[in-house]
C-alpha positions as CSV (number, residue, x, y, z in Angstrom):
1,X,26.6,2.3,-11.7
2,X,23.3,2.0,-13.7
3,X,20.3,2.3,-11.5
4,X,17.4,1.2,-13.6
5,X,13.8,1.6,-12.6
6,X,11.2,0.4,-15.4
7,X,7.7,2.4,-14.9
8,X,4.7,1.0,-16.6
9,X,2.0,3.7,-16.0
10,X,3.3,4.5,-12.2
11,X,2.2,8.4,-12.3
12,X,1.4,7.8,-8.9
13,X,4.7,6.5,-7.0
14,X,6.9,7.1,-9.5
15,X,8.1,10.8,-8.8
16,X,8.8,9.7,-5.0
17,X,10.6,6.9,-5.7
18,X,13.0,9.0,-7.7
19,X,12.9,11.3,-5.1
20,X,14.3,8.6,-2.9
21,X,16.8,7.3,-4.8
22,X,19.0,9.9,-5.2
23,X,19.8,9.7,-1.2
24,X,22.0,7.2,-1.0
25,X,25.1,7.4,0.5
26,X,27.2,6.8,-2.0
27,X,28.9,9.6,-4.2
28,X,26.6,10.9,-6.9
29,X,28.9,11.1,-9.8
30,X,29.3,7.7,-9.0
31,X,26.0,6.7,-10.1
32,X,22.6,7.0,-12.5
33,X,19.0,7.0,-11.8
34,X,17.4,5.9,-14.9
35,X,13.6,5.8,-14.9
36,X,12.1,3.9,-18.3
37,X,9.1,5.9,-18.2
38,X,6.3,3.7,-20.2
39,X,3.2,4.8,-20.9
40,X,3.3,8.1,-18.5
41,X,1.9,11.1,-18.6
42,X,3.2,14.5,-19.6
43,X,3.1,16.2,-16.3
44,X,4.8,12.9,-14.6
45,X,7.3,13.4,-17.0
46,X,8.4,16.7,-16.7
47,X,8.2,16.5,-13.1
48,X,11.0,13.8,-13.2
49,X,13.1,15.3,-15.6
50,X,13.6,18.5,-13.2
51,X,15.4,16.0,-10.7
52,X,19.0,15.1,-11.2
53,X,18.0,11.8,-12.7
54,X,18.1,10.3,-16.8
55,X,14.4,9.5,-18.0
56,X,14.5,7.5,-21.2
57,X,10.3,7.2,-22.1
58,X,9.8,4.1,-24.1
59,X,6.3,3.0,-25.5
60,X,5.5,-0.6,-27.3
61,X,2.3,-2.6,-28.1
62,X,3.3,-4.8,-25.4
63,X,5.0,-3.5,-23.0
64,X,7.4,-5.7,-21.0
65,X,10.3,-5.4,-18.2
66,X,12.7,-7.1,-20.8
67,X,11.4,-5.1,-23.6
68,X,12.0,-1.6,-21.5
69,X,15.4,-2.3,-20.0
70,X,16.8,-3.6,-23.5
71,X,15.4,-0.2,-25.0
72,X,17.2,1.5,-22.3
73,X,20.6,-0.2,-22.6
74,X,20.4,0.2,-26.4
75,X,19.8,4.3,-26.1
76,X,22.4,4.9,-23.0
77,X,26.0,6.2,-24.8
78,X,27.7,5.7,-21.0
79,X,29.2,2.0,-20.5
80,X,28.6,1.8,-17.0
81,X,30.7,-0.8,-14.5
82,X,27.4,-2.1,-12.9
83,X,24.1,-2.2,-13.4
84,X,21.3,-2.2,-10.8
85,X,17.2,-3.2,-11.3
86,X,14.3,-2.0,-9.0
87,X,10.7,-2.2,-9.3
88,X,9.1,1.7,-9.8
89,X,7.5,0.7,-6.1
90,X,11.0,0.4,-4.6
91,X,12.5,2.1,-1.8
92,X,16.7,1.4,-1.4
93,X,17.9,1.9,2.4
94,X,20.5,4.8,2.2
95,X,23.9,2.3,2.1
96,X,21.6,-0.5,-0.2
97,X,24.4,0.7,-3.5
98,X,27.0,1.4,-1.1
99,X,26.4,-2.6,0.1
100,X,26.0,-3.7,-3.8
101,X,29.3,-2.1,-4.7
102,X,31.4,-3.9,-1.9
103,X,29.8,-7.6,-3.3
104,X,30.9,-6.5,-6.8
105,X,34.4,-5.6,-5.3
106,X,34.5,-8.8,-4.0
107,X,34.3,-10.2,-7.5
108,X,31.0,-11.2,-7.6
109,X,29.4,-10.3,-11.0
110,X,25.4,-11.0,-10.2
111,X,24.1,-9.9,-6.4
112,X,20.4,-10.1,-5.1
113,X,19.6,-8.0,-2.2
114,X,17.0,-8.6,0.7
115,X,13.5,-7.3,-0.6
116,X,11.5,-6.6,2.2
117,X,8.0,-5.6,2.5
118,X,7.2,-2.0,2.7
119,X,3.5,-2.1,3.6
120,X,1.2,-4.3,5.8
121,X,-1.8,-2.9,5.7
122,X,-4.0,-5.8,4.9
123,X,-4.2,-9.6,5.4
124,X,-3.2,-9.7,1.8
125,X,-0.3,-8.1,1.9
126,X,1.2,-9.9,5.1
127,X,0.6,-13.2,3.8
128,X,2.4,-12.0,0.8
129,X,5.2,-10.3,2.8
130,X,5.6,-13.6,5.1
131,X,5.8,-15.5,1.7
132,X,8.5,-13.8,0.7
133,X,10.6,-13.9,3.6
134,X,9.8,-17.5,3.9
135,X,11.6,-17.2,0.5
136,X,14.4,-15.1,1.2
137,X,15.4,-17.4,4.0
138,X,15.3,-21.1,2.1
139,X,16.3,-19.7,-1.6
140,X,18.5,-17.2,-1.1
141,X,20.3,-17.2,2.4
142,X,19.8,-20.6,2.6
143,X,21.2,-21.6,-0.8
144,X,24.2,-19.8,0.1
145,X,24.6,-21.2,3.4
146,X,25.3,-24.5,0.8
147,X,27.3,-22.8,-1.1
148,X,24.7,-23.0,-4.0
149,X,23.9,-19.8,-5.8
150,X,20.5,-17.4,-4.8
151,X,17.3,-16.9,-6.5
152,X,16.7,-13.7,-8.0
153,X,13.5,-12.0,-7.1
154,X,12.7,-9.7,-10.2
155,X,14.4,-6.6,-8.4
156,X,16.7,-5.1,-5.8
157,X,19.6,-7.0,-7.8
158,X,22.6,-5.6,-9.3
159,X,25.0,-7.4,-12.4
160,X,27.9,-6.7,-13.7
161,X,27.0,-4.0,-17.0
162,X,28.2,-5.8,-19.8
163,X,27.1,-9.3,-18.9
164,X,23.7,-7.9,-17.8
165,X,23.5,-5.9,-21.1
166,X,24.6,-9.2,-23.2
167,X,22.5,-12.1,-21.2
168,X,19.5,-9.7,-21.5
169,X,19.7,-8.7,-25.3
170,X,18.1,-12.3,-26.3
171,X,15.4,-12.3,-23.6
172,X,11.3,-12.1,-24.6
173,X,9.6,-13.4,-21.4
174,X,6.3,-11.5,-20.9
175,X,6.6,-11.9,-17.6
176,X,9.6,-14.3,-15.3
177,X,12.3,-12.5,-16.5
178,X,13.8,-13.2,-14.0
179,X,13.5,-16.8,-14.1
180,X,15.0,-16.5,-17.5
181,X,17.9,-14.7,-16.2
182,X,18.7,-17.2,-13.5
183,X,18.5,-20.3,-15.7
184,X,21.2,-18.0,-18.2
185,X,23.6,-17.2,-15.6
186,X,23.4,-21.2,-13.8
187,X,23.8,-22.5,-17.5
188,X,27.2,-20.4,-17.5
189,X,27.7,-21.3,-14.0
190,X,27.9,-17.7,-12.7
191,X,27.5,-17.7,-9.0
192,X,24.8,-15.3,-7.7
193,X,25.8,-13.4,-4.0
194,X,22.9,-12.5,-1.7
195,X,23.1,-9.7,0.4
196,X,21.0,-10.1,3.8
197,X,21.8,-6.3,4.9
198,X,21.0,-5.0,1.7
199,X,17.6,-4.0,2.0
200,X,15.2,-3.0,-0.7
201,X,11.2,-2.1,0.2
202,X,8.6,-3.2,-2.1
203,X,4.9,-2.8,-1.9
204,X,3.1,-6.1,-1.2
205,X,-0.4,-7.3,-3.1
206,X,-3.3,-5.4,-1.5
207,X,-6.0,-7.4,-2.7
208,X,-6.8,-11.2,-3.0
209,X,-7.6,-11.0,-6.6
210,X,-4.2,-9.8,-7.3
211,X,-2.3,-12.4,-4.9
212,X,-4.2,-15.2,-6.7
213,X,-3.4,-14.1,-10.3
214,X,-0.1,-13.1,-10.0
215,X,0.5,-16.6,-8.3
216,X,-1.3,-18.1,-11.1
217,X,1.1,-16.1,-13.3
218,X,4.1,-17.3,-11.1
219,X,2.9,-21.0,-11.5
220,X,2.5,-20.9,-15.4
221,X,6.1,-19.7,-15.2
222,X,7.6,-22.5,-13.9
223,X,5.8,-25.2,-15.6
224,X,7.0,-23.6,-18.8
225,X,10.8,-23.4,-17.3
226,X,10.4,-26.5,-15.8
227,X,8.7,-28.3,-19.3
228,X,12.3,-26.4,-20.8
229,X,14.9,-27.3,-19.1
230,X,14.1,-30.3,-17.5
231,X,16.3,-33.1,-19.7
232,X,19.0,-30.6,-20.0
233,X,19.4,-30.6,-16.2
234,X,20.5,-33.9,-15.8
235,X,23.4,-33.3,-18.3
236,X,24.1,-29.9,-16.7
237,X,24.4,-31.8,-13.4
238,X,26.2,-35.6,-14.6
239,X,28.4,-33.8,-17.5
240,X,29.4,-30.7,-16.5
241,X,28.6,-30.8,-12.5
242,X,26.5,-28.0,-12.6
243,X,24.3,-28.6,-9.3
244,X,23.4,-25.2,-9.5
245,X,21.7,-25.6,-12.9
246,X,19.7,-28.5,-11.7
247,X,19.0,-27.0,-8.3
248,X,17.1,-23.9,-10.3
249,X,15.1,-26.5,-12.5
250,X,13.8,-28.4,-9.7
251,X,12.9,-25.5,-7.6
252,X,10.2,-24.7,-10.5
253,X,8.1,-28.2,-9.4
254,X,7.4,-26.1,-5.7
255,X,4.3,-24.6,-5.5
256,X,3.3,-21.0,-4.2
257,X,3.6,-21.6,-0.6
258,X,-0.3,-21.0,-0.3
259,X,-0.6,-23.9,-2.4
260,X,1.9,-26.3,-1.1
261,X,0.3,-25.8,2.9
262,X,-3.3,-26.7,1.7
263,X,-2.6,-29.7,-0.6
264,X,-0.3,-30.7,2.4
265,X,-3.1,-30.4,5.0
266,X,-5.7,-32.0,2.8
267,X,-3.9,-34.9,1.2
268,X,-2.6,-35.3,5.3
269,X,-6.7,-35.5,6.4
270,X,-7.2,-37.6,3.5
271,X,-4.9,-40.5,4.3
272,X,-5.4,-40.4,8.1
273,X,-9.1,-40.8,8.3
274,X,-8.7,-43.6,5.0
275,X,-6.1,-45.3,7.1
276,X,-7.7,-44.5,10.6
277,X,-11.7,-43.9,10.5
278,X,-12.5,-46.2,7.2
279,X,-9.8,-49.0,7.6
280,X,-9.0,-48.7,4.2
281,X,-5.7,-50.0,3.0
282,X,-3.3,-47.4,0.9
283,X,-0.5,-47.6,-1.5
284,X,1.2,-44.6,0.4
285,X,1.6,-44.7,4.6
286,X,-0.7,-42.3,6.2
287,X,2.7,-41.7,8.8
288,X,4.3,-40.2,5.3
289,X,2.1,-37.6,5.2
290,X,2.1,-37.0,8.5
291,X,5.5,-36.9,8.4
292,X,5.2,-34.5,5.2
293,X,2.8,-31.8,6.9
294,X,5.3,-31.9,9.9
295,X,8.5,-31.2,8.0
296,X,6.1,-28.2,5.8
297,X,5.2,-26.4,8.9
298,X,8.6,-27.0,10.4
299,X,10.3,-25.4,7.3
300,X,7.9,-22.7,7.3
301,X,7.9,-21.8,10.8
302,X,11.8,-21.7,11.0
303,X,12.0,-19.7,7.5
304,X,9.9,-16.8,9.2
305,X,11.3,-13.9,10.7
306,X,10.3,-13.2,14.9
307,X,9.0,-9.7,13.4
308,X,5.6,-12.2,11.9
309,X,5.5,-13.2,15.3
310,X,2.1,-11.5,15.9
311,X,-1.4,-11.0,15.9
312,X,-1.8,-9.7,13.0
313,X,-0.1,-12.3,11.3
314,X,-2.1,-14.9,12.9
315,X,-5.4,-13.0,11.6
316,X,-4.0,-13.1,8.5
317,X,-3.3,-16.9,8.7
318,X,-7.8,-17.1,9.2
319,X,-7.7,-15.6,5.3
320,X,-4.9,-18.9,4.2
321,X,-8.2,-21.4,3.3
322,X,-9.9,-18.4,0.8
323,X,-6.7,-17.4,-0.7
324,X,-6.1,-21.5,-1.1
325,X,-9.9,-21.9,-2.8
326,X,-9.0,-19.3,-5.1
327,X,-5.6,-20.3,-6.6
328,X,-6.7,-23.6,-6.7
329,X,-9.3,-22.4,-9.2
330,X,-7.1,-20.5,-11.0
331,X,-5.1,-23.9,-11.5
332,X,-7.9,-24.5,-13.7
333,X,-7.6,-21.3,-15.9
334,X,-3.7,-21.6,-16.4
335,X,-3.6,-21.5,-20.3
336,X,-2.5,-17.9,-21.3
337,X,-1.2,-17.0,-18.1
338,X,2.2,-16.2,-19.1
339,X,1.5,-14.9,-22.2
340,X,0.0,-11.3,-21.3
341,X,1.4,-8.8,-19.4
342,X,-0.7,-7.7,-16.1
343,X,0.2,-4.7,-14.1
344,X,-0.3,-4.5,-10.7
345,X,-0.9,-0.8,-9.9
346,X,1.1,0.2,-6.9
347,X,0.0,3.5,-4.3
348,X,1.8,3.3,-1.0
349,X,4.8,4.6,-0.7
350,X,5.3,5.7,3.1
């Protein structure tokens, strides 16, 4: 098994996290820790190469995720059975290969784990964190509660080697690789497990100019899938019955959840005091939207874990309307989103 960590400029984390991953309970000959060390300094490296781990160092104009693991797959000799992705800020929990390997026994060739947040130090970074579960639970456990296949998340996922290696080999994307990847494997109807007790930390956005951009990032992603692959979905799903196809396309019209709550509440407020405090007639029942924020919050509250249950989730909720105000500016500022790389620079790793 292929553990692949791709580091862009992570002298600061990077050394722990390898440091980490090498305690798993799972036999060591049995598996690789491969850091892609982009853009890293010299003492970084050679502390990483006196740990039992393979660093392959990589450098490119524009450097990318896709970019760094095809390098990596191109220079490793060893044909490995499975191949697993983190983020250079990812923690595994000690059985998290151990849990991969029995899904892949099970003849499953693409599995997502459960990324959970590993810090929640600031308002930011529990909004983000709540996000994400609120994720976990609809697009991932809850697709395969329906038998429909999960969303990948970018890391703590693990594919069979070769079709990793060959699904890969085409793909550009600056950033939403992952997005690429799922559309791939739902266009060759290969079902995608999700593991709830696999559990893989990642460090959550710190700041609110980060949150914003890389949701402005995440937006422009799905417009472009969605602008893709939206006529071919209909075939996928009336010619070859591929629900799972059209499931992923249509997913790309949700918003950020940050988004999605604050249109909901204002277009709510808009058409109740139209309908209510200026009489005015309208095209679209003020009791829809009603009806609408209802089912939102509903969905939302459900979708989050009793851990968010708290207080510091609720002051976090007080920062929802400024986070709202600034992606909805950003909606403004789209063009060019997807097409250069940003790094978020990581630190905590406790």
């Amino acid at each position: 098994m292929a553990v692949f960590i791709p580091a862009y400029k992570e002298d600061e984390v990077i050394v722990d996290v390898a440091r980490h991953a090498i305690r798993q309970k799972y036999p060591p000959s049995f598996f690789d820790i491969i850091i892609i060390a982009d853009s890293m300094k010299e003492e970084t490296i050679q502390k990483l190469r006196k740990l039992p781990i393979k660093v392959i160092e990589v450098s490119f104009e524009k450097s990318t995720k896709a970019k760094a693991l095809n390098t990596a797959m191109k220079q490793l000799e060893r044909n490995y059975d499975y191949a697993i992705v983190l983020d250079a800020d990812n923690l595994m929990e000690p059985e998290f290969l151990s849990k991969m390997n029995n899904a892949f026994n099970n003849g499953y060739k693409v599995v997502q784990g459960h990324r959970q947040a590993k810090n929640l130090n600031t308002t930011y970074a529990i909004l983000d964190a709540a996000s994400e579960e609120i994720n976990n639970h609809i697009y991932r456990r809850g697709h395969r509660a329906l038998d429909l296949s999960s969303g990948l998340i970018g890391s703590g996922m693990g594919f069979d080697y070769k079709l990793f290696k060959s699904i890969m080999e085409p793909i550009q994307a600056i950033g939403g690789f992952d997005k690429e990847l799922e559309f791939e494997l739902a266009g060759k109807q290969i079902e995608i497990e999700y593991l709830q007790d696999a559990v893989v930390l990642d460090e959550k956005i710190q700041k609110g100019t980060d949150f914003s951009n890389q949701r402005r990032r995440w937006l422009a992603t799905q417009f472009i899938y969605l602008r893709r692959y939206c006529n071919r979905s209909w075939g996928e799903l009336f010619r070859n019955k591929n629900m799972n196809f059209f499931d992923k396309v249509w997913q790309m019209i949700v918003p950020p959840r940050v988004l999605l709550l604050g249109f909901t509440i204002i277009l709510t407020m808009v058409y109740l005091c139209k309908d209510f405090v200026f009489g005015a007639e309208t095209y679209v029942s003020p009791y829809f939207w009603l009806l609408n924020f209802v089912m939102v919050i509903t969905a939302f509250v459900l979708a989050l874990p009793r851990k968010f249950y708290n207080k510091e989730t609720f002051k976090a909720m007080m920062t929802i309307p400024s986070a709202f105000f600034r992606m909805f500016l950003l909606l403004f500022r789209m063009k060019g989103a997807n097409k250069k790389f940003i790094h978020t620079k990581h630190g905590t790793v406790n």
